[in-house]
Structures are given as structure tokens and as C-alpha cells.
C-alpha positions in Angstrom: -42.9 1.6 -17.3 -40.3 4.2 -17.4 -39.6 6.0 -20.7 -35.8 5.9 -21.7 -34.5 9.5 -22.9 -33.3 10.1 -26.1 -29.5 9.7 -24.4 -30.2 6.9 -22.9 -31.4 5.0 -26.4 -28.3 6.5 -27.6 -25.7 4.9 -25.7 -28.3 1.4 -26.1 -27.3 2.1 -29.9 -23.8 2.5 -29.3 -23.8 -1.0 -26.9 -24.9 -2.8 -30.2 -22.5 -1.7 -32.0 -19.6 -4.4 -33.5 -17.6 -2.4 -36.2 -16.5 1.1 -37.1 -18.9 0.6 -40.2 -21.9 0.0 -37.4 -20.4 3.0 -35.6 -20.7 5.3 -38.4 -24.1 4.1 -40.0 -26.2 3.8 -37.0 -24.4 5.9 -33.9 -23.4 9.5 -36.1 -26.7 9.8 -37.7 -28.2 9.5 -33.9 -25.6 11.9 -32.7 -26.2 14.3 -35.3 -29.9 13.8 -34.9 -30.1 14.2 -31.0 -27.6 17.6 -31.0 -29.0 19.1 -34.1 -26.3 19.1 -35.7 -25.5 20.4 -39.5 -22.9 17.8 -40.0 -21.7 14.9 -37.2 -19.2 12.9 -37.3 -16.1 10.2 -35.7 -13.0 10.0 -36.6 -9.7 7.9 -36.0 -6.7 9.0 -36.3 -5.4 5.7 -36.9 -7.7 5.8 -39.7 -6.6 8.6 -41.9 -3.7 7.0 -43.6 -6.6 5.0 -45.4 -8.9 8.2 -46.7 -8.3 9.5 -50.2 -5.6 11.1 -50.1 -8.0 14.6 -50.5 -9.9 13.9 -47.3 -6.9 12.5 -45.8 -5.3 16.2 -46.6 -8.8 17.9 -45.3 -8.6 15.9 -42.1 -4.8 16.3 -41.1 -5.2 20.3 -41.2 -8.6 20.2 -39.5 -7.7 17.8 -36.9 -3.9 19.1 -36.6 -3.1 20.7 -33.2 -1.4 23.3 -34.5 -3.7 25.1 -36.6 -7.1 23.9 -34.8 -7.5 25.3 -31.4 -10.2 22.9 -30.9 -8.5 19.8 -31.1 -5.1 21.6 -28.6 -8.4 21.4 -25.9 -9.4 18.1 -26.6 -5.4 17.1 -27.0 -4.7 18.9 -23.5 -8.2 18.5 -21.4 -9.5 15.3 -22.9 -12.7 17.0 -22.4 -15.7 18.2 -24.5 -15.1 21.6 -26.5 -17.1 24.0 -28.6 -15.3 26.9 -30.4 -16.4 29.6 -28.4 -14.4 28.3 -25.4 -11.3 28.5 -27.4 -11.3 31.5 -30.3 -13.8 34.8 -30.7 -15.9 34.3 -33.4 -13.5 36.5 -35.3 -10.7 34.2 -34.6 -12.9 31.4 -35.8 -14.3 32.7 -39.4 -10.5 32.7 -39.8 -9.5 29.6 -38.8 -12.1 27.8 -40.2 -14.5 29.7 -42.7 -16.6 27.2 -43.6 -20.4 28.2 -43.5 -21.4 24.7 -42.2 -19.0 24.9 -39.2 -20.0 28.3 -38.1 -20.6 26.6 -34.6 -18.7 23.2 -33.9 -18.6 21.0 -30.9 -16.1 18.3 -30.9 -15.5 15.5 -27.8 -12.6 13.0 -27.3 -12.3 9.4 -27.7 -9.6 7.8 -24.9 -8.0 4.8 -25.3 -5.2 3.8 -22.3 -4.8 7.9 -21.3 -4.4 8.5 -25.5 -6.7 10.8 -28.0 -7.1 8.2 -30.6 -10.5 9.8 -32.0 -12.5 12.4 -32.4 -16.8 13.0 -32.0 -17.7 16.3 -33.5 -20.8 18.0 -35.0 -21.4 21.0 -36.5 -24.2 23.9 -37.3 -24.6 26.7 -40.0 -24.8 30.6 -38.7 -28.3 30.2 -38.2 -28.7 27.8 -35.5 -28.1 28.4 -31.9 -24.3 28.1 -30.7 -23.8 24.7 -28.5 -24.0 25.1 -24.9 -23.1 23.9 -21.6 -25.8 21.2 -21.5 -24.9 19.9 -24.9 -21.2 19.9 -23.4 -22.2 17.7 -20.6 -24.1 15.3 -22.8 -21.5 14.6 -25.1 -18.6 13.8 -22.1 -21.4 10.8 -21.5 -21.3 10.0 -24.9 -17.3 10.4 -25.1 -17.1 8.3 -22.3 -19.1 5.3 -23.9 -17.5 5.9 -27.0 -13.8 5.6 -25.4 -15.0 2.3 -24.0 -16.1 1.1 -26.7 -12.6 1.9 -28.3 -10.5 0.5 -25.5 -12.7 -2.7 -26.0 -14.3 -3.8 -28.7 -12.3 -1.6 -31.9 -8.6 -2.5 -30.0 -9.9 -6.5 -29.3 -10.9 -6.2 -33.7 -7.8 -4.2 -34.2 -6.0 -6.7 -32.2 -7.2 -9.5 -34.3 -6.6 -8.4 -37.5 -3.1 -7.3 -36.8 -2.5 -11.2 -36.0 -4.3 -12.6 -38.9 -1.8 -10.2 -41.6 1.3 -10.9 -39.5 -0.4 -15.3 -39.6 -0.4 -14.6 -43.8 2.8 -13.2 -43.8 4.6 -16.1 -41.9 2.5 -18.7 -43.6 4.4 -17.7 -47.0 8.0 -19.1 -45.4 9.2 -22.3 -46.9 9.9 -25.0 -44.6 13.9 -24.6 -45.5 13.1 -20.8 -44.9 11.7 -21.8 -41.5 14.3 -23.9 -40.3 16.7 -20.8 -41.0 14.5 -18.8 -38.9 15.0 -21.0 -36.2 18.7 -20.9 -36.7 18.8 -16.8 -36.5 16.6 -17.5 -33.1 19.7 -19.9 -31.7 22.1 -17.4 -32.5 24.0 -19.2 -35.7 25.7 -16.8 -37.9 25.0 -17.0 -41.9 27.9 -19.5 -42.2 27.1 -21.4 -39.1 23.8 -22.1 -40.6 25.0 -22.7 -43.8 27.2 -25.8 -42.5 24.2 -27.3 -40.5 21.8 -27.1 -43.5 24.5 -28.1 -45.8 24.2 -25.0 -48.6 26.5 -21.8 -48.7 26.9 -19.1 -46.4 25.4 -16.8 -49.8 22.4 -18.7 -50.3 21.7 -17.9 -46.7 21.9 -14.7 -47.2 19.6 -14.7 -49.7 17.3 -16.5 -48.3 17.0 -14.1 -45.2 16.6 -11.2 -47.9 13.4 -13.0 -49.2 12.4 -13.8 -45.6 12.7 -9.8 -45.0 10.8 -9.2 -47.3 8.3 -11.5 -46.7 7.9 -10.6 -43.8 7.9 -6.9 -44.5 10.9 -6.4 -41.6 14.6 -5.1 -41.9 16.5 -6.9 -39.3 16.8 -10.3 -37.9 15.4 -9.3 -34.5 12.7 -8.2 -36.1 12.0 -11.3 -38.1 12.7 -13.3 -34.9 10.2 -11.4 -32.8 7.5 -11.5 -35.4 7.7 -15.2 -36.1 7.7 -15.5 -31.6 4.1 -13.9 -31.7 2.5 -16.1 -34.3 2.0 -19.7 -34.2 5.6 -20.3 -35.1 7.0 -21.2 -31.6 11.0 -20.0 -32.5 13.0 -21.0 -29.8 14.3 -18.1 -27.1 17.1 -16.1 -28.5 20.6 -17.4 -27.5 22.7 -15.0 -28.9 24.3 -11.7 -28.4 22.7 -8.2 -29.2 24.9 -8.5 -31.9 23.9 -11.5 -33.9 21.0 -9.9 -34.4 21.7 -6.6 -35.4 20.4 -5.3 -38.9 20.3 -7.3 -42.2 22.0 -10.6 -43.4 25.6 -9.4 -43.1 27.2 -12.3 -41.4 
């Protein structure tokens, strides 16, 4: 029986994975592990706006393409990178000084022909600078990482997207529903107000607790929201501008 390479387990590990938590407890150690790396790591970018906002700071400048010349390659190539490819080592104690990150090697995760994430690792000045071969082994790892992110994070991404807008809409009154509907037919705040028998003002503020609600700012949006859930509005019937903006008419 053949023996599987140490890559070859890897990516095994990686096909097991469900969640960004399994991601980062049992796939970065291995990375880390199989490049010999000081530090190892993935990041999303969609995920920063959910760090402390200390890490969230750290992150933004280190992963910013403006002041890391790592991440323009990655931005640019979507290929595999280490710092000597991109700055003298001169360059690089400037940019980033830090004695853990003396060598770094980063790789990029590609969802629909986007950088949406990052693989790096890192060593101290007194282990050997990453090379070629480790170069080519993470573009085989980058590429099962960016499947994995086209795949199984957008399909969990996906869902939980529907489930928060599903809450949001579940918290509309039945009244507040049948205004929606309304706004979806093209009735103007005193149209509706005649059909459902209460003022044109009470209309209004309905739709302002409906915006907020529903976290949107315009009737379109509302519309279009309560469309993609299990609220079956009917198809708009009105002009562009009987749907324009907030609960003016």
C-alpha cells in the first residue's frame, strides 16, 4: 500500500473540514507544522469587521495593499509570495520589523476571480528563508483552500445570510405585511391608507418601523428583501418612482 505524503494528508484534512472554526483548529496547525513555520495562519477579509477592534487595526495595515508589498502580489498575481520576491531584506525590516516575520510566505484564497482570503506563515531570522518548492506546495494548498471557499464557506455564508434576513421579516405584523404588499403593487401612502381603512400618517409610520425592522432605507429595498424570503410579495407594478427613498408619499 502506498504511503500518502504529508501534502497529500493535508489537503485529506482540509476535505473534512465544515466550518472556519474546523479550518483554523485542525488545517493552520498542519500548515504551520508541514512548512515549519514560526507562526501560520488564514484569514478573511470579510471577517475582520468582527476582530477586536486591536487585531482588527493590526490586520487592516498588515493586509492593506498599500503599505504591504506582499499582499499588492497576491492582490495582482493571485499567486503564492514570499518577501524576498517583492522587497530586499532592507526594505522588509522596515516594512515589517517584527522578529517573528523576518521570513513570511503568504498564498491567496479565490472565490469567483476575488482575493477574499489569505494563507500565510511566517519564521524568525534563524530559520531558512522559504523557497521555490515551498512556493509550489502552497499554490496546491491555495487551490484547495479557494475551493473550499467558493463551496462550502459561500453555501454557510449563504445560509446564514437567509436565516438573519428570515428573523428580520418574521418580526412584521400581519397589518405590517399587508402594507408591504401594497408598496409591492405600487399604492402610494394614501392609496393604502384608503384600502386598509387608517390615515395616510399612520402609514407612514408604519413603513418607518418596517425600515427599521428590516434594517433598510427605502421601499425598494424593503420590497426586494421581503421577495427573497418566504414572503412571496407580488411583482412590482409601479414606477421607479413609487419606490424611491423613504415613506414620503
Amino acid at each position: 500500500m502506498t504511503m500518502k505524503s504529508p501534502l497529500q494528508l493535508l489537503f485529506e484534512a482540509l476535505d473534512q473540514v465544515k466550518d472556519e472554526q474546523d479550518l483554523r483548529s485542525q488545517v493552520v496547525p498542519k500548515i504551520g507544522e508541514y512548512f515549519a513555520a514560526k507562526r501560520s495562519g488564514i484569514f478573511f477579509f470579510d471577517r475582520l469587521p468582527l476582530l477586536d477592534s486591536k487585531l482588527q487595526k493590526t490586520l487592516q495595515i498588515g493586509l492593506s495593499i498599500e503599505h504591504n508589498p506582499v499582499v499588492r502580489y497576491l492582490a495582482e498575481r493571485h499567486a503564492p509570495v514570499h518577501e524576498a520576491l517583492v522587497a530586499s531584506p532592507k526594505v522588509w525590516t522596515i516594512i515589517c520589523p517584527r522578529p517573528d516575520h523576518w521570513h513570511v510566505m503568504a498564498g491567496p484564497i479565490v472565490s469567483r476571480g476575488q482575493l477574499v482570503g489569505v494563507v500565510g506563515c511566517t519564521r524568525d531570522r534563524s530559520m531558512p528563508a522559504f523557497d521555490t518548492e515551498n512556493l509550489a506546495d502552497l499554490s496546491a494548498i491555495c487551490l484547495h483552500l479557494s475551493v473550499w471557499a467558493a463551496t462550502v464557506r459561500a453555501a454557510k455564508l449563504s445560509r446564514s445570510e437567509s436565516q438573519h434576513q428570515s428573523f428580520k421579516t418574521s418580526r412584521l405584523t400581519p397589518r405590517e405585511l399587508q402594507i408591504a404588499e401594497l408598496v409591492a403593487l405600487g399604492r402610494t401612502n394614501a392609496e393604502i391608507g384608503r384600502e386598509l381603512w387608517i390615515t395616510e400618517n399612520s402609514v407612514k409610520q408604519a413603513l418607518k418601523r418596517m425600515f427599521r425592522k428590516l434594517e433598510v432605507s427605502s421601499r425598494a429595498e424593503m420590497v426586494a428583501q421581503l421577495s427573497a424570503t418566504k414572503y412571496n410579495l407580488p411583482s412590482v407594478k409601479s414606477s421607479p418612482s413609487n419606490l424611491i427613498h423613504h415613506t414620503h408619499q
